[in-house]
KESE-810388 format. One record per residue: residue in one letter; residue number from 1; x, y, z of N, C-alpha, C in turn. Coordinates in Angstrom, 1 decimal. Layout:
N
[atom "A"; NUM; [X; Y; Z]; [X; Y; Z]; [X; Y; Z]];
...
//
This chain:
114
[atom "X"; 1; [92.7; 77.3; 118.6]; [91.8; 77.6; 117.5]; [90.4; 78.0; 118.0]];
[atom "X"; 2; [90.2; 79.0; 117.6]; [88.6; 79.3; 118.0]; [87.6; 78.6; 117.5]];
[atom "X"; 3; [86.7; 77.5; 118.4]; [85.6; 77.2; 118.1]; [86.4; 75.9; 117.9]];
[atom "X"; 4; [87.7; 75.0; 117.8]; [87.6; 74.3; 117.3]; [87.8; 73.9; 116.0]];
[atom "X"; 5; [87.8; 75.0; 115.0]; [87.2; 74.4; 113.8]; [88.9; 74.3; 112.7]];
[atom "X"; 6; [89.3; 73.3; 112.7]; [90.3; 72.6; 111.7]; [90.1; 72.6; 110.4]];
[atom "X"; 7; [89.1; 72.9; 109.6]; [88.7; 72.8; 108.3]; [87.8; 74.1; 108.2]];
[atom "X"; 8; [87.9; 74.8; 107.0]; [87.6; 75.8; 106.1]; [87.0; 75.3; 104.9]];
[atom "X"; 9; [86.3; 75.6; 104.5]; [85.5; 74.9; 103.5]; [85.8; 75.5; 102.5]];
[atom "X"; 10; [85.5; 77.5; 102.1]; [85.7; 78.3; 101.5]; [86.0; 79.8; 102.4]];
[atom "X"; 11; [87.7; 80.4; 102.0]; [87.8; 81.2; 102.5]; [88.0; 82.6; 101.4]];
[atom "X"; 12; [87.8; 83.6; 101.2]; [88.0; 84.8; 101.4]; [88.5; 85.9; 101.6]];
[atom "X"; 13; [89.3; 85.8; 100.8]; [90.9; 87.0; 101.8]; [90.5; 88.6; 100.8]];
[atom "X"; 14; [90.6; 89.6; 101.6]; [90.4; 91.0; 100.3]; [90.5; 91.7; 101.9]];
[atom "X"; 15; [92.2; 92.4; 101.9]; [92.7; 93.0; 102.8]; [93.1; 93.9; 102.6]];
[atom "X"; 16; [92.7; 94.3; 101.4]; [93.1; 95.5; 100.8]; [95.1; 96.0; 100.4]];
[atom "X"; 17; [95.7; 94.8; 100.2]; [97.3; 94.6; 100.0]; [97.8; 93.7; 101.7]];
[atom "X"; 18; [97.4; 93.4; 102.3]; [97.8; 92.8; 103.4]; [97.7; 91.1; 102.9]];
[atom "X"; 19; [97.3; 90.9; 101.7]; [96.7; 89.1; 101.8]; [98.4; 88.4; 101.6]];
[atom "X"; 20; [99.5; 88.5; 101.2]; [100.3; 87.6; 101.0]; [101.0; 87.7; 102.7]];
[atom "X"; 21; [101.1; 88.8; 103.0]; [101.5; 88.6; 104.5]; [100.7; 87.7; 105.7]];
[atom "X"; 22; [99.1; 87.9; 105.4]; [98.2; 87.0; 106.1]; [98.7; 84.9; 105.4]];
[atom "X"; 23; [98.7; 85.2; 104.1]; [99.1; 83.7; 103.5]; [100.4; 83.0; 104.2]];
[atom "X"; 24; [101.3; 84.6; 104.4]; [102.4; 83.9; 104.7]; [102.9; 83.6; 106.6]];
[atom "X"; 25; [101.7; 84.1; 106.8]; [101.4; 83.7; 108.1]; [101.2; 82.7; 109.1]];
[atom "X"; 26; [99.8; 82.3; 108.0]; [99.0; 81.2; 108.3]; [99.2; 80.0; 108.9]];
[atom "X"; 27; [98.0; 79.7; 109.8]; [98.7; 78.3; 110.5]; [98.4; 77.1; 109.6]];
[atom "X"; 28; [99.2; 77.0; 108.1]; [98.6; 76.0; 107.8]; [99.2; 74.6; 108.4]];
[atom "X"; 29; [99.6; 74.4; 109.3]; [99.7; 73.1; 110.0]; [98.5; 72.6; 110.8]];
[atom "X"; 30; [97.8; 74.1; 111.0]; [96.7; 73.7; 112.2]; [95.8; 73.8; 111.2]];
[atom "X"; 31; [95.3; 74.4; 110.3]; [93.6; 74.9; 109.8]; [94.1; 74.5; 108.3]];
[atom "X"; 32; [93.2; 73.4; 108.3]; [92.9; 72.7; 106.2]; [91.7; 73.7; 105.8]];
[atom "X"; 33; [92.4; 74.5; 104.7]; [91.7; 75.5; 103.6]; [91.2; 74.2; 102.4]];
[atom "X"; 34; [89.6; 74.2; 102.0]; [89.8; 73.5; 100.7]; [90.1; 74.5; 99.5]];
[atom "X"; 35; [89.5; 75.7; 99.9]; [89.6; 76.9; 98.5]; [89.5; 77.8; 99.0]];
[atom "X"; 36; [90.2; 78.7; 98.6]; [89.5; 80.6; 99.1]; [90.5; 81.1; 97.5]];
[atom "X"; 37; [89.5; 82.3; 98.1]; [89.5; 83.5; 96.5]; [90.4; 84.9; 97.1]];
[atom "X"; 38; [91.0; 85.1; 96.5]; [92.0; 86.2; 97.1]; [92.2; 87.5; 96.2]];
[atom "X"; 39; [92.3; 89.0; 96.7]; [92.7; 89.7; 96.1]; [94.1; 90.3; 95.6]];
[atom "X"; 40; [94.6; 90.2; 94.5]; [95.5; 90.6; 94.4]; [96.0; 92.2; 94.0]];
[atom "X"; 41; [96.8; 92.6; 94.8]; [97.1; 94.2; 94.4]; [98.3; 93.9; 93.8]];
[atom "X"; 42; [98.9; 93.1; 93.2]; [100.2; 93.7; 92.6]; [100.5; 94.8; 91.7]];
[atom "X"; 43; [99.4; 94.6; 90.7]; [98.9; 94.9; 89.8]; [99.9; 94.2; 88.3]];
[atom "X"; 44; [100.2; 92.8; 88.5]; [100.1; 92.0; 87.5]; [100.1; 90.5; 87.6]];
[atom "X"; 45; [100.0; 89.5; 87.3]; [100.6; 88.6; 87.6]; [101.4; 87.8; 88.2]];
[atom "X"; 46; [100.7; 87.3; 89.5]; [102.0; 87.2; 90.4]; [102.7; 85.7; 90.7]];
[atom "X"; 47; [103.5; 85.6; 90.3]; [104.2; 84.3; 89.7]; [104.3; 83.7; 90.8]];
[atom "X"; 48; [105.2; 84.6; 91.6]; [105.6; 84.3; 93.4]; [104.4; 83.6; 94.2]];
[atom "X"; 49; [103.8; 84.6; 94.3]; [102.6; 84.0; 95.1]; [101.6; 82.7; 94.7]];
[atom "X"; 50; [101.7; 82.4; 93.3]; [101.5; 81.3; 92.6]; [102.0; 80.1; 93.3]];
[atom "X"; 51; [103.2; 80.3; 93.0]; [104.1; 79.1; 93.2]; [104.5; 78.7; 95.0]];
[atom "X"; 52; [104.0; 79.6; 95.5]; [104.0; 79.7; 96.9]; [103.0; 78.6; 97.4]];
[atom "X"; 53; [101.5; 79.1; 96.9]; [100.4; 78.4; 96.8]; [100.9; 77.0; 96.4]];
[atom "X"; 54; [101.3; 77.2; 95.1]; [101.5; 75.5; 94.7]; [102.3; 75.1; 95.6]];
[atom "X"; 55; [103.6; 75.3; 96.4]; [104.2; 74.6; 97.2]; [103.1; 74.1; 98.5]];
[atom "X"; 56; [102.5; 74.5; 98.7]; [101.5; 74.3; 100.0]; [100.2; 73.6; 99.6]];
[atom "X"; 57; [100.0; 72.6; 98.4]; [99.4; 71.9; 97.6]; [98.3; 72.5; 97.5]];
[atom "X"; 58; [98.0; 73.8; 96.3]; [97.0; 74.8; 95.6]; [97.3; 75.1; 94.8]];
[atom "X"; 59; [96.2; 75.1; 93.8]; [96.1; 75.2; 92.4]; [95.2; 76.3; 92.1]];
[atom "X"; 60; [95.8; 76.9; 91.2]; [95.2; 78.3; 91.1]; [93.9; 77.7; 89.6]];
[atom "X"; 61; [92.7; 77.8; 90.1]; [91.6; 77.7; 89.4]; [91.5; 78.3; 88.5]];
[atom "X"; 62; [91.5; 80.0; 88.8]; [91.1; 80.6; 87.9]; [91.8; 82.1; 88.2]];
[atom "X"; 63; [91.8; 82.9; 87.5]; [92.5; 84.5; 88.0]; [91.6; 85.2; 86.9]];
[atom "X"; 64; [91.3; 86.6; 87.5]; [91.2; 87.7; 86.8]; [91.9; 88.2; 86.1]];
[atom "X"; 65; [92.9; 87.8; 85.6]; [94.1; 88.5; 85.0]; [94.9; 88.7; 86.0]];
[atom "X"; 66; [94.8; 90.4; 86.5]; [95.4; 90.6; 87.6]; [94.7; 91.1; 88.7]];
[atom "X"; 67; [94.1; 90.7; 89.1]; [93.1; 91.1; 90.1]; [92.8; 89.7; 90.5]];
[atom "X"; 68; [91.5; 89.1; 91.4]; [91.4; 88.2; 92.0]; [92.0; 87.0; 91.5]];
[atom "X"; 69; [92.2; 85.7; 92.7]; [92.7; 84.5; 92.8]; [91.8; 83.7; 93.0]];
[atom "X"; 70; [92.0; 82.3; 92.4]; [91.0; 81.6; 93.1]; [91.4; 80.2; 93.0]];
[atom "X"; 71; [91.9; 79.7; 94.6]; [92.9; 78.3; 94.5]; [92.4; 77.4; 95.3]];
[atom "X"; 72; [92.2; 76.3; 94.5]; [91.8; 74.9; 95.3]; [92.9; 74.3; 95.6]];
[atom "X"; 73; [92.8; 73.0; 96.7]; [93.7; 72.1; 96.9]; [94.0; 70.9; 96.4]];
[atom "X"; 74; [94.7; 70.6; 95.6]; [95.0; 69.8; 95.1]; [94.3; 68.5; 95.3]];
[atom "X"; 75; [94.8; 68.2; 96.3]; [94.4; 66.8; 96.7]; [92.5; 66.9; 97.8]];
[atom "X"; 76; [91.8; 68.0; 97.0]; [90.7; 68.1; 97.7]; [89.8; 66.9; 96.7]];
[atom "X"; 77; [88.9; 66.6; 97.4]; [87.7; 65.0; 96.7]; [87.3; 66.0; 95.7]];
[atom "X"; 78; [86.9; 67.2; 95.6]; [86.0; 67.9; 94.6]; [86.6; 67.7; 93.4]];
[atom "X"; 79; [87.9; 67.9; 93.2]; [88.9; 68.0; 92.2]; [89.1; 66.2; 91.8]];
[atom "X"; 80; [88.5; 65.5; 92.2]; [88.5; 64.5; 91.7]; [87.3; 64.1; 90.4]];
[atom "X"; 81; [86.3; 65.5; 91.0]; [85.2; 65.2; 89.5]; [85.7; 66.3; 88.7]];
[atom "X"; 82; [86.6; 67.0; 88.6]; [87.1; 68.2; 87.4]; [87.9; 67.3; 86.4]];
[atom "X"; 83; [87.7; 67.0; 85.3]; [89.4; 67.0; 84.4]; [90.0; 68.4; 84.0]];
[atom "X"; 84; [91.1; 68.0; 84.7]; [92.5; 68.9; 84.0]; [93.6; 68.3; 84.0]];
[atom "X"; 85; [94.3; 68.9; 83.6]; [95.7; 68.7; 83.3]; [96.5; 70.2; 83.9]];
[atom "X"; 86; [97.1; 69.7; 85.2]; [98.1; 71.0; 85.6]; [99.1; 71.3; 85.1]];
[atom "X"; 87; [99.6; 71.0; 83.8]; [100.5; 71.1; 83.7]; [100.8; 72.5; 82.4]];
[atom "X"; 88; [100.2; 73.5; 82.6]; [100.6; 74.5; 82.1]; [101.3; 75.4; 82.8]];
[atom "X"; 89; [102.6; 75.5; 82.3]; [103.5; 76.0; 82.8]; [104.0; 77.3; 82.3]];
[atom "X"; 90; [104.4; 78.5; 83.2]; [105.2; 79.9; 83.1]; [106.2; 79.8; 83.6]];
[atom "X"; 91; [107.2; 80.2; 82.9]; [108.2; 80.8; 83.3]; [108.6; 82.7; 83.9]];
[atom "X"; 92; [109.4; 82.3; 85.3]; [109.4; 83.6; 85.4]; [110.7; 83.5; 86.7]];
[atom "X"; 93; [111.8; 84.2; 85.8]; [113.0; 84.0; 86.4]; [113.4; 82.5; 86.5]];
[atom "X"; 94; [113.2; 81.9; 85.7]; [114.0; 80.4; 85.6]; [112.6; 79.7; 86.6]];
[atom "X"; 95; [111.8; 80.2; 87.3]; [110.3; 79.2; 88.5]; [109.8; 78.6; 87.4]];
[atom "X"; 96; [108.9; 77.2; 87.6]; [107.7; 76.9; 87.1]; [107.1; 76.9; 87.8]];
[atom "X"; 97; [105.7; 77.0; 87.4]; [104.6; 77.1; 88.5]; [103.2; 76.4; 87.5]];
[atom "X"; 98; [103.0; 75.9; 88.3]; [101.6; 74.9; 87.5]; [100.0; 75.5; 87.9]];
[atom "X"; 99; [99.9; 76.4; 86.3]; [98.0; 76.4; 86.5]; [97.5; 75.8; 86.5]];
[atom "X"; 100; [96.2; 75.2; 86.9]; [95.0; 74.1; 86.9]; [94.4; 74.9; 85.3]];
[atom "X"; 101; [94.2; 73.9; 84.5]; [93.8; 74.8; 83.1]; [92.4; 73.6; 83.5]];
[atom "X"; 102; [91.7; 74.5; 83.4]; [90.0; 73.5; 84.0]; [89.5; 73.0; 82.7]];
[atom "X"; 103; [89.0; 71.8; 82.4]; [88.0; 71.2; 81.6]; [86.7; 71.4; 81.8]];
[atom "X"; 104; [85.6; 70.3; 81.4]; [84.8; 70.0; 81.9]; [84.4; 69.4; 83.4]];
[atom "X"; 105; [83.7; 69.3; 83.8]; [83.5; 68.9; 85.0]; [83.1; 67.0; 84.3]];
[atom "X"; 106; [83.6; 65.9; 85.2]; [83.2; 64.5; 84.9]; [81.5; 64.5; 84.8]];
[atom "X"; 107; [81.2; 65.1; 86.4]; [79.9; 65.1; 86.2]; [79.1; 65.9; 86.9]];
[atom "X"; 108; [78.1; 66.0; 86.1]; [76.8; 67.5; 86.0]; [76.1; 68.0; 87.1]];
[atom "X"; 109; [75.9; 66.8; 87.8]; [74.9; 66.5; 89.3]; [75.5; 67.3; 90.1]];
[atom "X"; 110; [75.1; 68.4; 91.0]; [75.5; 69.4; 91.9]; [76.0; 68.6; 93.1]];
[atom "X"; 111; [75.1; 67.1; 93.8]; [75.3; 66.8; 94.4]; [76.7; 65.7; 94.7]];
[atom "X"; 112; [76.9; 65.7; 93.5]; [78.6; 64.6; 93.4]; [79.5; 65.5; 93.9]];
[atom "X"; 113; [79.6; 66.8; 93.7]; [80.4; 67.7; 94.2]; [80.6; 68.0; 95.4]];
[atom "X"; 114; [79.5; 67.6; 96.7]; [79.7; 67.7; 98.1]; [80.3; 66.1; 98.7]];
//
């Protein structure tokens, strides 16, 4: 690993249609992502790549519809000050896949969050 560095804090993927191949690449054995935002070219909703995410403990935060991604890890400390409830579920070809449907935040202080 270059530099060393095992943790990612916030990553960034916009590869212009290359990002699920780079996802499906990735060393995630070696490098802990807490969140990155990703482009999607499908041009609709992509169930697959959802559920892919969730298998590798990430929760899709939030989406543009169909255009950008944005997934935390489940089991990251931050998501311990969010209430949600994951359990809004799609069906697509018999898959479930679980959105993060976000609430409020527990609490307001910027600094509880680091």
């Amino acid at each position: 690993m270059a530099l060393n560095i095992t943790t990612i804090d916030f990553l960034s993927l916009d590869v212009e249609g290359a990002e699920k191949a780079i996802l499906r690449t990735f060393p995630w054995d070696k490098i802990y992502i807490r969140s990155f935002v990703m482009e999607n070219n499908v041009g609709s909703f992509d169930y697959e790549l959802v559920k892919e995410m969730n298998e590798k403990g990430f929760l899709i935060l939030s989406h543009g519809g169909n255009s950008d991604y944005f997934f935390v890890r489940q089991d990251d400390p931050i998501m311990k000050n969010v209430d949600f409830q994951p359990t809004q579920e799609f069906l697509d070809s018999g898959s479930k896949i679980h959105i993060l449907n976000p609430g409020r935040t527990k609490k307001r202080d910027p600094k509880s969050f680091l």
